[in-house]
Each structure stands twice: as structure tokens, then as C-alpha cells.
N, C-alpha and C positions, 0 to 999 in steps of 0.2 A: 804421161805424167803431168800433174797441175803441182802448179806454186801456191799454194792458197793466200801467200801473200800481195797476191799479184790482183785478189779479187777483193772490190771496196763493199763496207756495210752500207745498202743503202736503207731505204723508209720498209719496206715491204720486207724485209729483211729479217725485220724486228716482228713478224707476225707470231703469234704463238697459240700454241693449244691448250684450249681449258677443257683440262682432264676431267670427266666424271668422276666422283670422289669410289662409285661402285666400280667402277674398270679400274680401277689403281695394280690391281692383279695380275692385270693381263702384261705390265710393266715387270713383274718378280726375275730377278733374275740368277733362281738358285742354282745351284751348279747338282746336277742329277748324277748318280751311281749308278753304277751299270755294270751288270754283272754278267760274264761271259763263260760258259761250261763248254767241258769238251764239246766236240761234236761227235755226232753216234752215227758208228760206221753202218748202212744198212745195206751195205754192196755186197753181189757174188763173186766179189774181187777172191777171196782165197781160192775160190777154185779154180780160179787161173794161176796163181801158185802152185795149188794142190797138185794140178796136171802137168807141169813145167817141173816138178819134179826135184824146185827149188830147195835145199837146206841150208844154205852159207846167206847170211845175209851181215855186212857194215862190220867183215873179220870175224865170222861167228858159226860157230856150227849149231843148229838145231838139232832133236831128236827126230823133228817130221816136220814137214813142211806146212801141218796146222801150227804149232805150237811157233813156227815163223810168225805166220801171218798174225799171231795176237799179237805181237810187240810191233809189228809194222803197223795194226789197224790203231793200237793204241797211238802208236806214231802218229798217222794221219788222223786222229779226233785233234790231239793237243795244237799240231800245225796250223789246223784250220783256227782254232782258238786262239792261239798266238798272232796271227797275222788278220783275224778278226778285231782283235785288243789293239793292234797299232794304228789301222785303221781309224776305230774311235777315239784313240787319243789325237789324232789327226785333225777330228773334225774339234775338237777344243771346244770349251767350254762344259765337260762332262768329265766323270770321274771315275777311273774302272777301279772295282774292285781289287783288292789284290788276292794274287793268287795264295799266299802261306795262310789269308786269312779265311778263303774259301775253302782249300783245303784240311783245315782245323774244320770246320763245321761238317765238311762232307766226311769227316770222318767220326766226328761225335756223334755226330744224326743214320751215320751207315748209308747216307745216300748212295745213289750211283754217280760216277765222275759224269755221266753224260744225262742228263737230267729231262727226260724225252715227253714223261706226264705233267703234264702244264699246272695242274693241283699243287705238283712237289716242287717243280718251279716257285711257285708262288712261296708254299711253306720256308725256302730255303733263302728265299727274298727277303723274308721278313725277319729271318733270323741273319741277314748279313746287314740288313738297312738300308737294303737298294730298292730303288724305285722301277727299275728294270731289269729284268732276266730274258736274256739272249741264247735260246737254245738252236741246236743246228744239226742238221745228217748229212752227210754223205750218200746221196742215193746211187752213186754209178761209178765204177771207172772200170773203162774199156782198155785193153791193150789191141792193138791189132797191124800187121805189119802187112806193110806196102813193097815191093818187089821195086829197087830200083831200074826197074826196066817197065815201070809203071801197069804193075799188072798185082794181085793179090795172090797168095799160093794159094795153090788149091791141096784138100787136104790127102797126104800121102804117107801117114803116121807119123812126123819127125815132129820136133818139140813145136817148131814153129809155127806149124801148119795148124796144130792142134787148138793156141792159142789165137791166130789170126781167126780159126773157125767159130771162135766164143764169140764174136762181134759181128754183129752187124751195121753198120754204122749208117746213119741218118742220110737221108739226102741232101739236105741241108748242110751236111757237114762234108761233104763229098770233095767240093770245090777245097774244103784246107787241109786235104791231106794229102799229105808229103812222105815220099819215099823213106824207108825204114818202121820204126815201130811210133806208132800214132797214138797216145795214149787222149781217151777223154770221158774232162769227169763234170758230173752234176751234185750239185750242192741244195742245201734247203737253208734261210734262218727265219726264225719267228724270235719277235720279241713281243714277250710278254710286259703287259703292268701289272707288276705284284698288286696294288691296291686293288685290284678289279676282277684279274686272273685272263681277261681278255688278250687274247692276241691281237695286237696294235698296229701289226707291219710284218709281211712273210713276203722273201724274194727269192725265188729258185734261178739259178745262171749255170750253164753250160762255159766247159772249156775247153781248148784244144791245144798239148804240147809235143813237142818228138823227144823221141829216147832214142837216136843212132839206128843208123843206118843194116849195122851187125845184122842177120837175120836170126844167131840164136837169142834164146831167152835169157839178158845178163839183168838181176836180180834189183842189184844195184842202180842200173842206167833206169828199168824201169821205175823203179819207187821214186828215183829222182826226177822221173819226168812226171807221175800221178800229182808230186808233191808240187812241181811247176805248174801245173794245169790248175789246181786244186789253191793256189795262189792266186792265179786270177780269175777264177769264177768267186772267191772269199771278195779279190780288189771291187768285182762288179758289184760288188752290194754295198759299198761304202756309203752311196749315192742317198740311200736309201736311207742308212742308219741319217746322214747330213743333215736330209728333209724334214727326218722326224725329231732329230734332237736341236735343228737349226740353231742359233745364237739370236735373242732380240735383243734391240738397244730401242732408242730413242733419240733424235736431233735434239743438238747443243747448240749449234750456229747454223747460220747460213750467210753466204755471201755471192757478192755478182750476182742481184737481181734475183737470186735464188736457183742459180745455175749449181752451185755447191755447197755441201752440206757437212757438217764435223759431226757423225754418230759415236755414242759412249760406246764401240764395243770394236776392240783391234786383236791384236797378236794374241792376247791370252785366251781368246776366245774361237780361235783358228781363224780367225779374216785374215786374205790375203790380197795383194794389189790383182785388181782384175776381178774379185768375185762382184758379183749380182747381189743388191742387196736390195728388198721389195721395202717400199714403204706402204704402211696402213691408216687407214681412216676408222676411225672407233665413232660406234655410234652406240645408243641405247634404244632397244628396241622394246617394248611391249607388246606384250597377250592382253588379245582384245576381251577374252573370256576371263581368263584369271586374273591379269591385272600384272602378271607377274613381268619383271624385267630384265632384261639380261643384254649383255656387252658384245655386239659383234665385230669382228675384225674385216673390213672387205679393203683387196689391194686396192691403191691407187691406180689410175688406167697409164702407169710408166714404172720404170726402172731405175736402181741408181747405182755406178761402177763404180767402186773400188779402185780411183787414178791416184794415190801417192801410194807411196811405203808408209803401210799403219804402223803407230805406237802399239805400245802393251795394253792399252785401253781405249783408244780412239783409232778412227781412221777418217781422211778426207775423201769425202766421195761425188762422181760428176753425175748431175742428174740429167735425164737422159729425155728430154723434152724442153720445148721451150712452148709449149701450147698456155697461154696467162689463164683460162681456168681451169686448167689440170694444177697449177701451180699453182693457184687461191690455196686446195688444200694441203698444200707442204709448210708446214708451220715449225717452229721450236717445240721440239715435244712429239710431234709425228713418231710413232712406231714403225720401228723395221724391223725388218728379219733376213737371213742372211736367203739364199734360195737355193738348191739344190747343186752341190758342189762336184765338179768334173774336171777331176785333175790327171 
């Protein structure tokens, strides 16, 4: 932790940057909507139901163990979506859509809840006014149980054998499983930019949870462990959404020789003490052919930490160099941006 009062303004202190009047842009700091759709089950998960022979599922009786597995698979889209949306509101300074408002559209338009052709993505974008749509699958969830005598059943017709024989499980994954039933799952998200229709960022993550020890098939323990697993292969991708929707600001002050720095951008923007925050150097570059010009952002060759507890709009940060001409270019006005967030 720094006192910032404790650092005096000296000469060098007062340096500042004269912004290109054409990179003014690169400064915007609109707050972006983001719109997040189920996620689309594409797993052979029901037939591991189907075969288990499952009907009772959360105090309920079904007619068949299909007509289970739609309200579970529905389950697992919406789960992955919810805990998708906290995520992003995590990373601050963006705006998720709401869901009664998506809902209304997805039902005036007849979309589908899980929205997997990236064309209707887009159409469904533009009629909510978000500038990104965040679609996602479920590609895998494995059940498979482990013999607390560390050994696998082999199959001899009982429920459990049946289901441990659906899985084969990775070697890589070998070393984290743990006696009883081992469930794991793989996830997909792409997000698209409505303006373009491009997908901008796709991150697929693997996860691994236990559902007890029990060796029969209990309905409940496993969906409760897909839904754990399926939680944090969703948390692994936070990272991801962080990078691409990062928070920029710009230095206000400096003090101590330029040891520390006051950025416009705290609490409401998801900075917290400790994050990484890169400063940039804008330049203007031309085309030798065209003539044409354009603004490029390259990091400085250093870092800068997030050492008090930020306001709602500022934070004090310790810059992470004392090299005098890396520091010529830290000026009043320098560009930051927050850096990829690992919480």
C-alpha cells in the first residue's frame, strides 16, 4: 500500500502529453452492452441419463428419462449463462443486457434461446443495441466413476458400470481423479461484434468436479457436480472476456519523480488494488503509398500496480521501473489499460 500523500510534485512531474487531435478516440470511454444467450447443450450427456434409467430428478417425477434430460439440458444452458453474466459484470465498466429485455425479443423475433448461427446473433444484436453477443455450447460432460479402492468397474451390467463405460477419460486428466463419480465438462464461448458479425474472441476450457463417493447413479449429486464443473470451466474464461473489454483511462497526476501515477478509472470500472495496469505511447503513423494516417497504441516497455484502495473513479498506482528513459515517456495524459485479470 502507498500513501500518495507521502510523494512530493516535483519538475518532471508536470510533463504532459500532446494528444493528436485524430487519436482523441482511442481516449472514448463508452461503457459497451453485452449480451449473453443460453448456452447450447451439444453433449451425449442424455444418454448417460437415458441408460441410468433416471426419472425423479429436484422432487419430480418424469414420463422418461428423455423428457428429464430437456429440463436439465435447459438447466445447464441458462447456468452457464448466468454465471457467464456475473463474471462480466465483474470485469466493470460494461453493461449486460437484461435478461426480461432479451427475452421479449426472443420471443417477438421466435428466435431460439440459444442463439448458435452467428448471422442471428448479429440480427438479435441489433435489435437489443448491444455491441456484443456472447454465444456458447456445452460440448462434453462426462460422468465416470472411480472405485474407492482406486481401480475403475469394469462392466458387469449394473447401473454403474454402464455409465463409468460411457467415458473415457483423457490422460491428462487422469492424475485429478478422485475416487467416486468424476464428472467433466467442456465448454465453448465466442463473442461476436454485432457491427461486423466477426467473431472477436473464442475460448474453449475443460473442468473437473466429484459427485460422491456412492457408486450408484444419484441423479441429483450428478447434475450437481456437471453444474460445479461447468462453473468453473464458465470462471476460466473471464480472463478472456477482461482482455477484450479491458477499462482504458488516462494519467491525471504524477508524483515522486514519477514513481506514481493517479489514473481516471477505479471501482466503477472493476479496478482493484493489485491489478496490472499497462500504460501506452500513441503515435501517428502513415502510409508511405497512400498517405493515409492512423493512431497506434504500443505498450511502454513497463507496468504499473494498482498499490492503494481505488475510489469510484481513480486509482493510485506504483509504476514499476525506475529506468529515466522509459520514464521520459510517462507523461499526464499517457494511456492505460487495465491487463488481463486473474482473480
Amino acid at each position: 500500500m502507498i500513501d500518495p500523500s507521502l510523494f512530493e510534485v516535483s519538475a518532471i512531474d508536470s510533463d504532459t502529453f500532446n494528444l493528436p487531435s485524430k487519436c482523441q478516440y482511442l481516449y472514448e470511454q463508452d461503457t459497451k452492452i453485452i449480451a449473453v444467450t443460453d448456452f447450447e447443450d451439444k453433449t451425449s450427456f442424455k444418454n448417460t441419463i437415458k441408460q441410468s434409467g433416471s426419472i425423479r430428478y429436484n422432487n419430480r417425477s418424469y414420463s422418461s428419462s428423455e423428457h428429464l434430460y430437456k429440463d436439465i439440458s435447459a438447466q445447464f444452458g441458462e447456468f452457464a449463462r448466468g454465471a457467464l453474466e456475473s463474471g462480466i459484470v465483474n470485469i466493470g465498466g460494461v453493461t449486460v443486457a437484461a435478461r426480461a429485455q432479451m427475452d421479449q425479443i426472443l420471443r417477438e423475433q421466435e428466435f431460439q434461446m440459444t442463439i448458435a448461427d452467428p448471422d442471428t446473433a448479429v440480427d438479435f444484436g441489433r435489435l437489443l443495441g448491444a455491441q456484443y453477443i456472447i454465444t456458447g455450447t456445452i460440448d462434453n460432460i462426462n460422468a465416470s466413476y472411480t472405485d474407492p479402492m482406486n481401480y475403475e468397474y469394469e462392466s458387469d451390467g449394473s447401473t454403474e458400470s454402464i455409465i463409468a463405460n460411457l467415458v473415457v477419460g483423457a490422460l491428462s486428466y487422469a492424475a485429478n481423479t478422485s475416487a467416486g463419480w468424476n464428472i467433466d465438462v467442456e465448454a465453448t464461448m465466442n463473442v461476436i461484434d454485432v457491427s461486423t458479425g466477426e467473431i472477436i474472441a473464442t475460448k474453449r476450457e475443460r473442468a473437473k468436479s466429484n459427485a460422491g463417493d456412492a457408486p450408484g447413479f444419484d441423479t441429483e449429486q450428478i447434475i450437481a457436480g456437471a453444474k460445479k464443473a461447468l462453473g468453473v470451466a464458465i470462471s476460466a474464461m473471464t480472463p478472456t472476456l477482461a482482455s477484450q473489454f479491458s477499462p482504458k483511462g488516462y494519467i491525471n497526476e504524477l508524483r515522486g519523480e514519477k514513481s506514481i501515477a493517479l489514473i481516471n478509472i477505479g471501482t466503477n470500472n472493476g479496478v482493484n488494488i493489485g491489478d496490472t495496469i499497462q500504460p501506452y505511447e500513441i503515435t501517428v503513423r502513415r502510409d508511405f503509398i497512400s498517405g493515409r494516417e492512423s493512431c497506434v497504441m504500443t505498450p511502454l516497455g513497463f507496468t504499473t500496480t494498482v498499490a492503494a484502495t481505488p475510489e469510484s473513479e481513480h486509482a493510485w498506482v506504483k509504476v514499476n521501473t525506475s529506468d529515466d528513459e522509459k520514464l521520459k515517456k510517462l507523461q499526464i495524459g499517457t494511456l492505460v489499460q487495465r491487463t488481463e485479470v486473474k482473480r
